[in-house]
C-alpha positions as CSV (number, residue, x, y, z in Angstrom):
1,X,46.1,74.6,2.8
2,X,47.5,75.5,-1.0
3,X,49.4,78.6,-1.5
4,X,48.2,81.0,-4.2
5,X,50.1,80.6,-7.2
6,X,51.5,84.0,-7.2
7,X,53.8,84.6,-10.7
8,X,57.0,86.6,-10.0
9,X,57.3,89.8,-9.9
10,X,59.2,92.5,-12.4
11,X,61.5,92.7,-9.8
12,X,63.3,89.6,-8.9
13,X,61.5,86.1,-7.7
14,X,59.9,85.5,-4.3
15,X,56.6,85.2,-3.9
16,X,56.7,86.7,-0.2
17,X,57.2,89.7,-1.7
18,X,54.1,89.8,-4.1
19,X,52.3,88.5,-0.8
20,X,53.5,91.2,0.9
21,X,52.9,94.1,-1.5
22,X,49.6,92.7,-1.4
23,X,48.6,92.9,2.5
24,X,48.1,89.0,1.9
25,X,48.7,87.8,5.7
26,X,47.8,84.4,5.0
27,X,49.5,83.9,2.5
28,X,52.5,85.6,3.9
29,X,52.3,83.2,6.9
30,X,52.1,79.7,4.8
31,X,55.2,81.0,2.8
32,X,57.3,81.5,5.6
33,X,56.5,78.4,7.3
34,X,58.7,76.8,4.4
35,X,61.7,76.1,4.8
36,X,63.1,77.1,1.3
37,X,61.5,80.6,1.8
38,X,64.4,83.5,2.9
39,X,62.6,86.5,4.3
40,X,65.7,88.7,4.2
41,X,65.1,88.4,0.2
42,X,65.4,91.9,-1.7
43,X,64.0,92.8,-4.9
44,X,66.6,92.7,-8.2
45,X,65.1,96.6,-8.6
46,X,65.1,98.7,-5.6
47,X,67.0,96.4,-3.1
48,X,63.9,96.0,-0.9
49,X,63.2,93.3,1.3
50,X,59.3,91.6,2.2
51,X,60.3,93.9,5.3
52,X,60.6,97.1,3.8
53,X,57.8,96.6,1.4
54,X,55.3,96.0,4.2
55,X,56.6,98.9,6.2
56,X,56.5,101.2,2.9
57,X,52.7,100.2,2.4
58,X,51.5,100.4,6.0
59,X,50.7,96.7,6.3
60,X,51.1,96.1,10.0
61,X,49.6,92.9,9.9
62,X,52.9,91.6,7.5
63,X,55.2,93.6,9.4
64,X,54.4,91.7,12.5
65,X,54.5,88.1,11.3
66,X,58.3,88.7,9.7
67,X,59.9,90.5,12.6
68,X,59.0,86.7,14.5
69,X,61.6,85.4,12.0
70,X,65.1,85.7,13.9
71,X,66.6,85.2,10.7
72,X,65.4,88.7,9.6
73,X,67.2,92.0,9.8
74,X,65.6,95.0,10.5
75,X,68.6,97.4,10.1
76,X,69.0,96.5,6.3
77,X,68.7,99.6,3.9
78,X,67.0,99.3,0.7
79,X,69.1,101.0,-2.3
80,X,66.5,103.5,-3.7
81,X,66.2,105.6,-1.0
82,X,68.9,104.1,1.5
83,X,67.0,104.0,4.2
84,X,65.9,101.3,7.1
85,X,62.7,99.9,7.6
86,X,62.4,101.9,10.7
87,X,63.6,104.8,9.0
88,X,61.0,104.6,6.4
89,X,57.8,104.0,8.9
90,X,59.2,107.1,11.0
91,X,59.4,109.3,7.4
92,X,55.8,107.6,6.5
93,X,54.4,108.4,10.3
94,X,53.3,104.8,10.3
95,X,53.8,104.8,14.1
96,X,52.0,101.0,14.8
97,X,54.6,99.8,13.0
98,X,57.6,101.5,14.5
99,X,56.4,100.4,17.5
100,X,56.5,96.9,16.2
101,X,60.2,97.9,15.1
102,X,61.3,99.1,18.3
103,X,60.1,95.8,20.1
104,X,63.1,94.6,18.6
105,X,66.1,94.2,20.6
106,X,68.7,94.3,18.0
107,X,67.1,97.6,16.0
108,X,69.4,100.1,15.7
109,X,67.3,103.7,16.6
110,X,70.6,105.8,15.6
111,X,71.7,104.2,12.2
112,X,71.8,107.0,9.8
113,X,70.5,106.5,6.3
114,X,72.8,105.3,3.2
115,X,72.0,108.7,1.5
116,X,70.7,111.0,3.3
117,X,72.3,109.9,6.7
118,X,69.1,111.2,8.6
119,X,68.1,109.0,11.7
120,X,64.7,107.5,12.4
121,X,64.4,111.1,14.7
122,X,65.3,113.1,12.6
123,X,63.2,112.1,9.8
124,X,59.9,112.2,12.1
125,X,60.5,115.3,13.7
126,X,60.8,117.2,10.1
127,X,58.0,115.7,8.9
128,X,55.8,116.4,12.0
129,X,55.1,113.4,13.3
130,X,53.8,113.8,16.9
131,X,53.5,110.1,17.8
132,X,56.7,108.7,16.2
133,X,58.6,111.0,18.0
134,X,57.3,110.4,21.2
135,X,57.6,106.7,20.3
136,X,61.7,107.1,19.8
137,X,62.1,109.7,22.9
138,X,61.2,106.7,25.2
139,X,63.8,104.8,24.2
140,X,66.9,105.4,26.4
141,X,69.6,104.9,23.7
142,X,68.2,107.4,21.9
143,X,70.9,110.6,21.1
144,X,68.1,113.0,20.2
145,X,70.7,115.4,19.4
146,X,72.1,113.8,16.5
147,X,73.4,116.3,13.3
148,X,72.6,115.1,10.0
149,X,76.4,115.8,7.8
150,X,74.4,116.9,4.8
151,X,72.4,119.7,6.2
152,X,74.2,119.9,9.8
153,X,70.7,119.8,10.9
154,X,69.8,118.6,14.7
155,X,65.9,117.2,15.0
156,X,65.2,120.3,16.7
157,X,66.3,122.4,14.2
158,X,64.0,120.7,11.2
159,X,60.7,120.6,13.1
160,X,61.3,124.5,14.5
161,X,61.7,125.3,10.8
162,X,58.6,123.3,9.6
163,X,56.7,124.9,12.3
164,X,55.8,121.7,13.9
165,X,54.9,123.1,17.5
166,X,54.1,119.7,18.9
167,X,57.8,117.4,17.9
168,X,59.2,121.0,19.1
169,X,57.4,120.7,22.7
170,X,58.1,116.7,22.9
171,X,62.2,117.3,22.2
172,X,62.3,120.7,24.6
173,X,61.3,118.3,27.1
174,X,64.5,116.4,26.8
175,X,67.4,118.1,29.3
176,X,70.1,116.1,26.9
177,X,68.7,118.9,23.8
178,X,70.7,121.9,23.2
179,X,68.0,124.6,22.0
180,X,71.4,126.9,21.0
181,X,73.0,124.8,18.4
182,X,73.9,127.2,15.6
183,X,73.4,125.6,12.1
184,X,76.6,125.4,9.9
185,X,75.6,127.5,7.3
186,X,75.2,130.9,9.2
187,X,75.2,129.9,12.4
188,X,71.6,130.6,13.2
189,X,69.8,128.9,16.3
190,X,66.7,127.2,16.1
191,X,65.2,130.8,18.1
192,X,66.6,132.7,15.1
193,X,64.9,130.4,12.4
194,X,61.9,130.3,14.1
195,X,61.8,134.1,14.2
196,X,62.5,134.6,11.3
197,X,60.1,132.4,9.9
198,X,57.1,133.7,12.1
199,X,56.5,130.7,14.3
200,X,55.2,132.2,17.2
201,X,54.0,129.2,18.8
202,X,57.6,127.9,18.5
203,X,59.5,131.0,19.6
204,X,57.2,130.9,22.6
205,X,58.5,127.5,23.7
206,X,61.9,128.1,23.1
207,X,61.8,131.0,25.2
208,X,60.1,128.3,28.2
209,X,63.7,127.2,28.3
210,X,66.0,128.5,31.2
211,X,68.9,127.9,29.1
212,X,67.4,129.4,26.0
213,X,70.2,131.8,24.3
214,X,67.9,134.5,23.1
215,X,70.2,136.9,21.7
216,X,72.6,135.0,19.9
217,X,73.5,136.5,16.4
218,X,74.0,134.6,13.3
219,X,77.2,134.4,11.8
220,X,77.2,135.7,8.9
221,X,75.7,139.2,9.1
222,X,75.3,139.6,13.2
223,X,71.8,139.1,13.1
224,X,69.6,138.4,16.1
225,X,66.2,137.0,16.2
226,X,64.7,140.2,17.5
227,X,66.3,141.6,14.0
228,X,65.0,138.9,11.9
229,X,61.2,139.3,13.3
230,X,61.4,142.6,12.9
231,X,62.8,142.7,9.4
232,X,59.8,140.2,8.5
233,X,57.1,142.3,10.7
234,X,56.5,139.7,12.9
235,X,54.8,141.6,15.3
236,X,53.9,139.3,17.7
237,X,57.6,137.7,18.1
238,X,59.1,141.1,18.5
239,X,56.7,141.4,21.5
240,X,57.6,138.5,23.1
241,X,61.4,138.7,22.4
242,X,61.6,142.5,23.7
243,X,59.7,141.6,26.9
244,X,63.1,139.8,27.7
245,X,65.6,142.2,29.7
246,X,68.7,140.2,28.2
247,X,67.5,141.1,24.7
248,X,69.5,144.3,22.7
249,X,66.9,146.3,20.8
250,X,70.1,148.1,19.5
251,X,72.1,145.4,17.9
252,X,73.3,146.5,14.4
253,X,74.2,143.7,12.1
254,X,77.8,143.7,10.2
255,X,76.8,144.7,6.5
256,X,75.5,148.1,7.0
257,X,75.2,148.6,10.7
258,X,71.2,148.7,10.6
259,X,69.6,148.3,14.0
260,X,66.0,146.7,14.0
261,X,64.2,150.2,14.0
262,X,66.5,151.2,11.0
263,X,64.8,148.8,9.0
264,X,60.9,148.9,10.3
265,X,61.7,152.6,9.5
266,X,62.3,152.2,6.2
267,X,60.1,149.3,5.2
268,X,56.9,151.2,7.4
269,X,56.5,148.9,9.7
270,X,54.4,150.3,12.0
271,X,53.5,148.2,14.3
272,X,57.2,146.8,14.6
273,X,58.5,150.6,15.1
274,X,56.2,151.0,17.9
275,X,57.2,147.8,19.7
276,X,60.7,149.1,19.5
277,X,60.2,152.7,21.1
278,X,58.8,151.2,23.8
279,X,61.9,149.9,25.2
280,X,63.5,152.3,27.6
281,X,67.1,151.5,26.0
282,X,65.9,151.9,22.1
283,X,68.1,154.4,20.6
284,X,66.3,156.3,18.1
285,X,69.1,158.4,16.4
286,X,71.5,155.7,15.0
287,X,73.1,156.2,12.0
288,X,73.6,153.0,10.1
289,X,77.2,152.7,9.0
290,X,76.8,152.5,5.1
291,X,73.8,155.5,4.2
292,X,74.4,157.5,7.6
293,X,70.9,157.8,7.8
294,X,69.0,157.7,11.1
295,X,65.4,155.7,11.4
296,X,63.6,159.2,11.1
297,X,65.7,159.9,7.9
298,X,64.9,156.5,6.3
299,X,61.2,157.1,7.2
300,X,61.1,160.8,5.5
301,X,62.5,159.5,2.6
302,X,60.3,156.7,1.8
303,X,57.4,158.7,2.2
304,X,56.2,156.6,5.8
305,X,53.9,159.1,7.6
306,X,52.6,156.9,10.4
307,X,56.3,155.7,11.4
308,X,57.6,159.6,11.0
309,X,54.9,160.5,14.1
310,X,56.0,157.6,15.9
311,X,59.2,158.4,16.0
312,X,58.4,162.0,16.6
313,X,56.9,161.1,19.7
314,X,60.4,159.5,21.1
315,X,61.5,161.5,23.9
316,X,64.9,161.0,23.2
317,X,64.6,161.6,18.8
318,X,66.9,164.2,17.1
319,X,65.3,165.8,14.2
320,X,67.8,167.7,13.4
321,X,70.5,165.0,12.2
322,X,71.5,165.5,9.1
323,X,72.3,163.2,6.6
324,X,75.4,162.1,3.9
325,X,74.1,165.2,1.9
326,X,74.0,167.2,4.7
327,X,69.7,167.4,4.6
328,X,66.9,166.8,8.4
329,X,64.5,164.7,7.9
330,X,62.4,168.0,7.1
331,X,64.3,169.0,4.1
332,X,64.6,165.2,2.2
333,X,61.0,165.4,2.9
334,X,60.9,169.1,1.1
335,X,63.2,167.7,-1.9
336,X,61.0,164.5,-2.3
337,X,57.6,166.6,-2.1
338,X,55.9,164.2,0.7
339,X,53.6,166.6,2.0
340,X,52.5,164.8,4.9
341,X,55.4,164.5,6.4
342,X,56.6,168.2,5.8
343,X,53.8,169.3,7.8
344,X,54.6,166.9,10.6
345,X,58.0,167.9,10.8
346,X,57.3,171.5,10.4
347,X,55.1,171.5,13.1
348,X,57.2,172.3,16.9
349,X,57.4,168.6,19.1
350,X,55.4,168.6,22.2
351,X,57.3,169.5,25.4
352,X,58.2,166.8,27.3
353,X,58.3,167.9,30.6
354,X,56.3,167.7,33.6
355,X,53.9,170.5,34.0
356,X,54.5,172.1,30.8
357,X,51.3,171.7,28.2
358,X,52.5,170.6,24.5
359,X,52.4,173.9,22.3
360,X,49.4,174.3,20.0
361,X,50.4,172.8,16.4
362,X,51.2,175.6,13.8
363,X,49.8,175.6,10.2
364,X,51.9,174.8,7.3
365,X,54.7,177.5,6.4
366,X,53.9,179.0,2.9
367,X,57.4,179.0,2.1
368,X,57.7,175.1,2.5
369,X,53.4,174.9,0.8
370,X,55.2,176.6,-2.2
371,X,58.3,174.0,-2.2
372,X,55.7,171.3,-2.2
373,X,53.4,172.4,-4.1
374,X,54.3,175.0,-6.3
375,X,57.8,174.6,-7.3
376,X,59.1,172.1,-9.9
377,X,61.8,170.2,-9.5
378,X,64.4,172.7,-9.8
379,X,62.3,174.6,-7.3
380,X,62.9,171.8,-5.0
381,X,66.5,172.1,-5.3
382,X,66.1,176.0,-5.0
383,X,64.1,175.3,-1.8
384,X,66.7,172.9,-0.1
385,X,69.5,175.7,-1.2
386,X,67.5,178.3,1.0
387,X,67.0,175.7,3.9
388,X,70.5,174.8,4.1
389,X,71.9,178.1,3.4
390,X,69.6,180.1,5.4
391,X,71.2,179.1,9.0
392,X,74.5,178.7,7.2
393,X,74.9,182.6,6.7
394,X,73.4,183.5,10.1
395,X,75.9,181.8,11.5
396,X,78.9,183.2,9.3
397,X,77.5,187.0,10.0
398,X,77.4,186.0,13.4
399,X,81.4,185.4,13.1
400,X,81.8,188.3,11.4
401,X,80.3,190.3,13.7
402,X,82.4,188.7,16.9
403,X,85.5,189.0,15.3
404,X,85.4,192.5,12.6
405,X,82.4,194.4,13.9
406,X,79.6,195.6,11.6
407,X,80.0,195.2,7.8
């Protein structure tokens, strides 16, 4: 039987490799029956072998009659993308032919790539692949826990942030996984990127785990998963996080001592806020460290009605905190001219204790109807003066009185 008179390539010389570029078994086969034919050749160009060009291309059928050669080497790295043939078909998801690489004895499932020092793992498990990770998890010399030194990124870590909810369910499996490795760059946990990237499906797994960490703060501003759902409005994470009784709803982080609520306050986040009053050990009335404004303060101020009644509704809320410029809730809402919430806070909070009907709701004040409505905006400074200034001298007459007698 005549070979086809393949003409070289741009590359280099070998006619195995135009064969295999081509998917052309047979002729593949006749060439390396010769005895002047090396199959460990590598193109002038990219530094890839007949190997690695099968493997890049899919071409199982290629792959299969060179890895009978024992003169072939399945570890070699190509120098475009510095990677192994194994590394490449786990990238490319070609999983036939990785598991026509692992029937090797001397492949080398931990090598890390010449340039981006990744392993076969970790390669498949950010890309998604189901099948090529459950191919490499069989394997007992496997470390599945491998960091890449770029990124200082576990396999767990890449498909948690990619959202791939199957790779994550294959590596939970593994006992030898740490689900609490903190990556380098801010110490978050694969828990706090997935909740703060609204992978439900992924939080809910990692929470399966009896040695799951679920409260573990980042590094670099004290944030917690719980926060980082909550600042995104993941709703459905903050439910599933705050059903946990080793979970702090109160946890402020480090910049400007903000709890959770603080911030669904402020950004109206419904849904969020009410998850967070439902805890018995929320703490409505914390006053972040750099504004000194409480979550009822932040809510008046931007104007959020629905998370104002919310809050209202807290057995255990202060309305009567005052801010850095010594203003409730009531009177920034006065100043600012948000209607809605001036009549919400005007009107008396429901009693709270057993037995005892909530009062009937009172209409508006015409005092505070002509502060919104009628006065301008030096009337709204002249309303504030009256608000603040109004208890301010009962209280100094009241002195007066105790100590002088009448005027």
């Amino acid at each position: 039987m005549e070979l086809p008179a393949y003409p070289k390539t741009e590359c280099g010389s070998a006619q195995l490799l135009r064969a295999t570029e081509q998917e052309d078994e047979r002729a593949a086969k006749l060439l390396l029956e010769q005895q002047n034919i090396d199959p460990s050749v590598a193109d002038t160009k990219y530094g890839q072998t007949a190997l690695f060009w099968a493997v890049e291309h899919g071409h199982g059928g290629v792959v299969k009659l060179l890895l009978q050669r024992d003169d072939i080497d399945p570890n070699t790295s190509d120098t475009e993308y510095g990677q192994t043939p194994l590394e490449r078909a786990a990238l490319l998801g070609h999983d036939g032919i990785v598991k026509l690489l692992l029937g090797r004895e001397d492949i080398n499932l931990n090598i890390r790539g010449a340039k981006s020092h990744w392993t076969p793992l970790g390669w498949a498990a950010r890309a998604g692949h189901e099948r090529v990770v459950q191919l490499l998890l069989q394997r007992e010399d496997l470390n599945p826990d491998t960091v890449d030194p770029k990124h200082g990124l576990q396999p767990l870590h890449w498909a948690v942030q990619k959202g791939h909810e199957g790779v994550v369910r294959l590596l939970l499996d593994r006992a030898d996984i740490d689900p609490n490795t903190p990556d380098p760059k801010c110490g978050g946990t694969p828990l706090y990127w997935a909740a703060q990237l609204g992978h439900e499906g992924v939080v809910k797994l990692l929470l399966e785990r009896d040695d799951i960490s679920p409260d573990t703060a980042d590094t670099q501003y004290n944030l917690t998963p719980l926060w980082r759902a909550a600042e995104n409005g993941h709703e459905g994470i903050v439910k599933l996080l705050l059903e946990r009784d080793d979970i702090n709803p109160n946890t402020t982080e480090t910049e400007c001592g903000r709890t959770p609520l603080s911030w669904a306050a402020e950004q109206g986040l419904e849904g969020v806020v009410k998850l967070l009053l439902e805890r018995d050990d929320i703490n409505p009335n914390t006053l972040d460290t750099a504004y000194r404004l409480t979550p009822l303060l932040w809510a008046a101020e931007r104007g959020h009605e629905g998370v104002v009644k919310l809050l209202l509704e807290h057995r255990d809320l202060d309305p009567e905190i005052r801010g850095p410029t010594g203003l409730t809730a009531l009177e920034v809402a006065v100043f600012l001219k948000h209607a809605g919430i001036v009549q919400i806070l005007s009107q008396p909070k429901p009693s709270i204790r057993p037995g005892h009907p909530a009062p009937k709701l009172s209409e508006p004040h015409p005092f505070l109807d002509f502060c919104i409505e009628g006065a301008g905006f030096l009337g709204g400074y002249f309303c504030v003066l009256i608000l603040v200034a109004f208890p301010i001298g009962i209280v100094l007459i009241g002195i007066h009185f105790s100590r002088w007698g009448p005027l």
